[in-house]
Structure formats: structure tokens, C-alpha cells
PAROTOR-864954 format. One line per field, with one value per residue (C-alpha): residue number from 1; chain; x, y, z. Coordinates in nm, 3 decimals. Each point is the difference from the previous one (the first is absolute). Example, Ala and Ser with C-alpha at 12.3 -4.5 7.8 and 13.67 -1.06 7.14 Angstrom:
PAROTOR-864954
zanu: [1, 2]
lose: [A, A]
xx: [1.230, 0.137]
yy: [-0.450, 0.344]
zz: [0.780, -0.066]
//
This chain:
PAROTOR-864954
zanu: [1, 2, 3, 4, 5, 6, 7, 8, 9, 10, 11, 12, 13, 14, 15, 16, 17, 18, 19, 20, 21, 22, 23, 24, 25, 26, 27, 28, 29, 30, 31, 32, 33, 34, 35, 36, 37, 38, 39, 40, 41, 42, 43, 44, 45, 46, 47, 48, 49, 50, 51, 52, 53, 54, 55, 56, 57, 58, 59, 60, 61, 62, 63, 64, 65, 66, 67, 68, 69, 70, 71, 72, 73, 74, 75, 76, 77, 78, 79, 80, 81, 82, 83, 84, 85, 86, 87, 88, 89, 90, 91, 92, 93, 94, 95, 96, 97, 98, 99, 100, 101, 102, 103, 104, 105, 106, 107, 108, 109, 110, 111, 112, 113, 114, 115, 116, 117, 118, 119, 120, 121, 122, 123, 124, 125, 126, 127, 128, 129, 130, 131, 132, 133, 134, 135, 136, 137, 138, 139, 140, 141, 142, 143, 144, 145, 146, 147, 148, 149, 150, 151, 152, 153, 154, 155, 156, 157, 158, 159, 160, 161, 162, 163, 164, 165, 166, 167, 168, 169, 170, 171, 172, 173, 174, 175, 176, 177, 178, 179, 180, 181, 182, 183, 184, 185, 186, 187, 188, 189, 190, 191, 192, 193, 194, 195, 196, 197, 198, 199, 200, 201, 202, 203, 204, 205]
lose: [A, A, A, A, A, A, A, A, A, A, A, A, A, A, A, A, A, A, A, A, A, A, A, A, A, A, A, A, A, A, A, A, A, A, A, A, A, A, A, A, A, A, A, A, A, A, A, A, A, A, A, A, A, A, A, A, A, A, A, A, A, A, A, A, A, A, A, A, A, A, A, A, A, A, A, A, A, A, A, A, A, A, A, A, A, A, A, A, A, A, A, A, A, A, A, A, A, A, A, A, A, A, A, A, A, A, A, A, A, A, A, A, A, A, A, A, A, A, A, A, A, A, A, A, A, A, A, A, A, A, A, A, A, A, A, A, A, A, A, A, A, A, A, A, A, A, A, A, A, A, A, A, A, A, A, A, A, A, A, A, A, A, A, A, A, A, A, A, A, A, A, A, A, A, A, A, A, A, A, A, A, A, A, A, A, A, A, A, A, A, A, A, A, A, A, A, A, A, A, A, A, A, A, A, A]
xx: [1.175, 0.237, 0.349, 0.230, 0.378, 0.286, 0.327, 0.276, 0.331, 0.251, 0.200, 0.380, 0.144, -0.249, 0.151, -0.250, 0.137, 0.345, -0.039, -0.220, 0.333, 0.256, -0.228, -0.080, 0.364, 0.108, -0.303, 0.112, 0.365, -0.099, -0.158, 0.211, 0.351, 0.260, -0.081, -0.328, 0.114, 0.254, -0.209, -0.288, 0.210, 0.174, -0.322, -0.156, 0.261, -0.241, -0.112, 0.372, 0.015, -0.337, 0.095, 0.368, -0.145, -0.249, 0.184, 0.284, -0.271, -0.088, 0.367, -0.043, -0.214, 0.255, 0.214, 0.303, 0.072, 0.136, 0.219, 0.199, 0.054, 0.146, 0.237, 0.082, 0.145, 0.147, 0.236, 0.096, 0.100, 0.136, -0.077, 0.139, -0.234, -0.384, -0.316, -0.357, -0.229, -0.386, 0.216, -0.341, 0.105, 0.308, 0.058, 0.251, 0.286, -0.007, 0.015, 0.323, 0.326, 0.239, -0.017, 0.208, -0.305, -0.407, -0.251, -0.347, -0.250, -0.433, -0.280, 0.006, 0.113, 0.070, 0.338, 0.238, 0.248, -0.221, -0.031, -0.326, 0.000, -0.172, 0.235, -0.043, 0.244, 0.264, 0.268, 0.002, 0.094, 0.218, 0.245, 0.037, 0.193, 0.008, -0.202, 0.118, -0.369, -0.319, -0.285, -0.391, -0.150, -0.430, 0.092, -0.058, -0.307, -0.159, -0.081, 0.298, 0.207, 0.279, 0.121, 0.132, 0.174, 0.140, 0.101, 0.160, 0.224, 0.137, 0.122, 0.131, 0.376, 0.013, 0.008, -0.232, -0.251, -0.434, -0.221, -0.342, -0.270, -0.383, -0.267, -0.064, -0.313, 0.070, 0.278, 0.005, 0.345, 0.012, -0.074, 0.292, 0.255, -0.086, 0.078, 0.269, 0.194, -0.075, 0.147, 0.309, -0.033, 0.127, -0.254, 0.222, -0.236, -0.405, -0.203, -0.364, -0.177, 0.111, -0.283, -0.188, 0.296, 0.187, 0.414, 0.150, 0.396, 0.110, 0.381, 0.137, 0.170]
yy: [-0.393, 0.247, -0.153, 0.148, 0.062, -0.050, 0.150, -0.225, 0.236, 0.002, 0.291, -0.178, 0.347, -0.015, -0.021, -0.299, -0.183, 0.012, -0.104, -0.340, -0.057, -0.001, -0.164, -0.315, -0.044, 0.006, -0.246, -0.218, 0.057, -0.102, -0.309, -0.138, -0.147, 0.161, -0.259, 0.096, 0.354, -0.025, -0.204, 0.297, 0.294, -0.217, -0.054, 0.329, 0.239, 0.296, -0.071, 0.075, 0.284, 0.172, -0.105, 0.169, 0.298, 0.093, -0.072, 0.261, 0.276, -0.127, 0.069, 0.393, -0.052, -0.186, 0.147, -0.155, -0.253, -0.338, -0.032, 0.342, -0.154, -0.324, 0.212, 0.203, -0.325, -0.153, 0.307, 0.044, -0.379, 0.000, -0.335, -0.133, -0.286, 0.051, -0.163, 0.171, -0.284, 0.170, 0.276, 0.164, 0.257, -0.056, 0.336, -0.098, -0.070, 0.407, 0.094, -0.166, 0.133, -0.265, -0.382, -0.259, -0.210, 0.036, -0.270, 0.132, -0.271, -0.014, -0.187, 0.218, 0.322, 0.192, 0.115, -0.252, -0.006, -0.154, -0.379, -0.134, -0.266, -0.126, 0.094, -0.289, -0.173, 0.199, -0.284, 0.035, 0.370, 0.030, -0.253, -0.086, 0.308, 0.206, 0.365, 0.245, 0.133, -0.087, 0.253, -0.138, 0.349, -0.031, -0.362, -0.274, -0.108, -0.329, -0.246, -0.174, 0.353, -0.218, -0.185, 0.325, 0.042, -0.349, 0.040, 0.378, -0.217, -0.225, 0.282, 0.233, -0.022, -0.001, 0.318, 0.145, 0.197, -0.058, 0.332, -0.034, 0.288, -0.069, 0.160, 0.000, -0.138, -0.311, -0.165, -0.243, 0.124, -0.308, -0.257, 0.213, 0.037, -0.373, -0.154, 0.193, -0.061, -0.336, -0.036, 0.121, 0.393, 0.239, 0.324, 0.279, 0.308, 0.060, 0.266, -0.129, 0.353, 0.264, 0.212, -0.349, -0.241, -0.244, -0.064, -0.275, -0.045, -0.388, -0.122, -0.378, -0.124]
zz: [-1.473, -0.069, -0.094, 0.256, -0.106, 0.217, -0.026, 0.005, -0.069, 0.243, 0.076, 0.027, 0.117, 0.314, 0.339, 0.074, -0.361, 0.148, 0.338, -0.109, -0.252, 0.244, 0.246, -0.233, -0.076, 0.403, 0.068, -0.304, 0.155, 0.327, -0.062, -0.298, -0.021, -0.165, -0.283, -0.053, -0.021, -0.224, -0.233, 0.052, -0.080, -0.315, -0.099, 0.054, -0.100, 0.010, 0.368, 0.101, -0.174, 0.122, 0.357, -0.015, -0.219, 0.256, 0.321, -0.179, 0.016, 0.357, 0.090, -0.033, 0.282, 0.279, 0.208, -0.112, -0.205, 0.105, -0.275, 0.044, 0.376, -0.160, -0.245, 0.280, 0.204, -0.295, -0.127, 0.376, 0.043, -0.395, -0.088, -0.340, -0.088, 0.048, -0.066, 0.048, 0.026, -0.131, -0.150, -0.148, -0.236, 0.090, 0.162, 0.268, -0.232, -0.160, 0.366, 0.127, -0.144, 0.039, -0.048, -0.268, -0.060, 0.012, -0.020, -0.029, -0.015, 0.050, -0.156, -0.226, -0.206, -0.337, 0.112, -0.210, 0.314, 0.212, 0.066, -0.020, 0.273, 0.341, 0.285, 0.211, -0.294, -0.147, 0.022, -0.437, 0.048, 0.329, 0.149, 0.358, 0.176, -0.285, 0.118, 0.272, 0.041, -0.077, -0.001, 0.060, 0.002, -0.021, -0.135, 0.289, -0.208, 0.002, 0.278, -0.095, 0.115, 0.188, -0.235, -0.150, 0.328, -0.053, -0.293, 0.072, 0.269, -0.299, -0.230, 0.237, 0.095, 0.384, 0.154, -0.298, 0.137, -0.082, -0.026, 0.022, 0.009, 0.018, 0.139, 0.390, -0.012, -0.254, 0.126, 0.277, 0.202, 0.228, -0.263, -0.233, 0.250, 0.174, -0.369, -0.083, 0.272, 0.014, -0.353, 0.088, -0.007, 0.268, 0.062, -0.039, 0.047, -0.026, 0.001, 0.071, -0.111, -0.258, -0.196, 0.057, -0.138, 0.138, -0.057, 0.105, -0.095, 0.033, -0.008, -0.117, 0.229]
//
């Protein structure tokens, strides 16, 4: 028989290459705690990396891009002490112009400034009412995604305001805005649909 040969290669600049990376890392997201993630991404360093490089290039294609929205509410509001909770490449932070303190924090990054950490526990990094805003922007990963809200409740002074952005189609609205509230935040203003995101802006009270 004549030995057949099979290509194996894989083209990792191939539109196909990038949309099975970002899709295993939402499905591993989706059904794995914060805990699991964290210890993923600390363990996989290059897995974060290929994810945020290639969802960068995907972000020529959008519309607009969640974060500029964010930056947008946080230079009008002025906020002095921030925290972006899944800060990526920590993009957010060159975007707002005025603040006295930033915490950056995610499983995981090469940017020195940022705080390698799960955010369902940041009591070793921010003390109870200490942050006027905290930013979850593409970052309610994990099944366990409450508990950040939880803990967003405990280090926020009262009347500090909670941004989140995610896409339209991911998040669960009632289950978000049920919770929330329930926790002790006030809805302050939603918009359910922009170029396919959701923004939701919570108050302390």
C-alpha cells in the first residue's frame, strides 16, 4: 500500500485558528470558577497572551469598543480611586485622564502594574470602602461571576458607582440585575443593546 502523508501544520494566522482560541477560552470561562481560571492562566501564561493578542486584531473589526465607552463615563464622572477588575492589557487606565489611584488586576499579565489575583477575593489588595469605581469591562468570567459582584459591594465606598460592559448575547440581565440589587446595589442606568453590548451602571447604596 502506498504510505499516505498527512499534513498536520496549522496556519495560527487563519481566521478559523482564531475563532477556536477565543472560543475554548469562553467555554473554559463559562464552565470554570474563577479559581480554576486563575490557576489556568497562572499556569499557562502563553494561553493569555494568544487569547488577548488575537482578540486585539479582532477589535479592528467592532464597531466600537467597550472600553473607550467605559473611559468615556469615567472622565465625565471624574472618579479618583479606580479598580478594573479583568483589566486585560490594561488599556482602560491610558484612556482616562484623571484619577489619584489605579488598581489593575487579572489572572494574569506582563505589565508589572498589574495585580495578579482572582477577583472574587481582593480583600489583600483593597480594604472595605476604599474605590469610587470599579470597572468589569468583558470580565464577568467564571460561573462563580457573582461573587465578583459581592465582593465589588465590599470595596466600594457607598455611592461608588459599578460599570460593567459584556456582550448582549452572554450575559444573563435578569440574573445580573436580580443579584445585584439584591446585594445592596441601586441600578442607575442600562442600556440593553449598543453595537451588540450591554452597559449596565450600578450605585452602593
Amino acid at each position: 500500500r502506498k504510505k499516505l502523508e498527512v499534513n498536520y501544520s496549522i496556519d495560527v494566522n487563519s481566521r478559523e485558528y482564531k475563532e477556536s482560541v477565543i472560543c475554548n477560552i469562553h467555554q473554559k470561562a463559562s464552565t470554570s470558577s474563577s479559581k480554576h481560571m486563575n490557576e489556568f492562566f497562572k499556569s499557562n501564561p502563553d494561553k493569555w497572551r494568544e487569547y488577548h493578542s488575537i482578540r486585539e486584531r479582532n477589535k479592528k473589526e467592532w464597531v466600537e469598543d467597550p472600553i473607550a465607552v467605559i473611559a468615556d463615563k469615567l472622565n465625565k464622572n471624574n472618579h479618583q480611586i479606580i479598580a478594573d477588575l479583568g483589566c486585560g492589557m490594561n488599556q482602560l487606565k491610558t484612556l482616562v485622564s484623571s484619577y489619584s489611584q489605579w488598581h489593575s488586576f487579572d489572572h494574569y499579565s506582563d505589565d508589572d502594574t498589574v495585580i495578579k489575583a482572582d477577583v472574587s477575593d481582593l480583600k489583600e489588595y483593597l480594604q472595605d470602602n476604599s474605590v469610587d469605581a470599579a470597572v468589569f469591562c468583558m470580565s464577568l468570567w467564571g460561573t462563580n461571576y457573582m461573587d465578583y459582584i459581592k465582593e465589588a459591594y465590599r470595596y466600594l465606598n457607598y455611592g461608588g458607582i459599578m460599570y460593567i460592559a459584556e456582550p448582549k448575547d452572554k450575559i444573563n440581565q435578569a440574573e445580573l440585575i436580580g443579584g445585584a440589587t439584591q446585594i445592596g446595589f441601586e441600578i442607575i442606568s442600562i442600556d440593553v443593546e449598543r453595537n451588540g453590548k450591554t452597559y449596565i451602571e450600578f450605585k452602593k447604596v
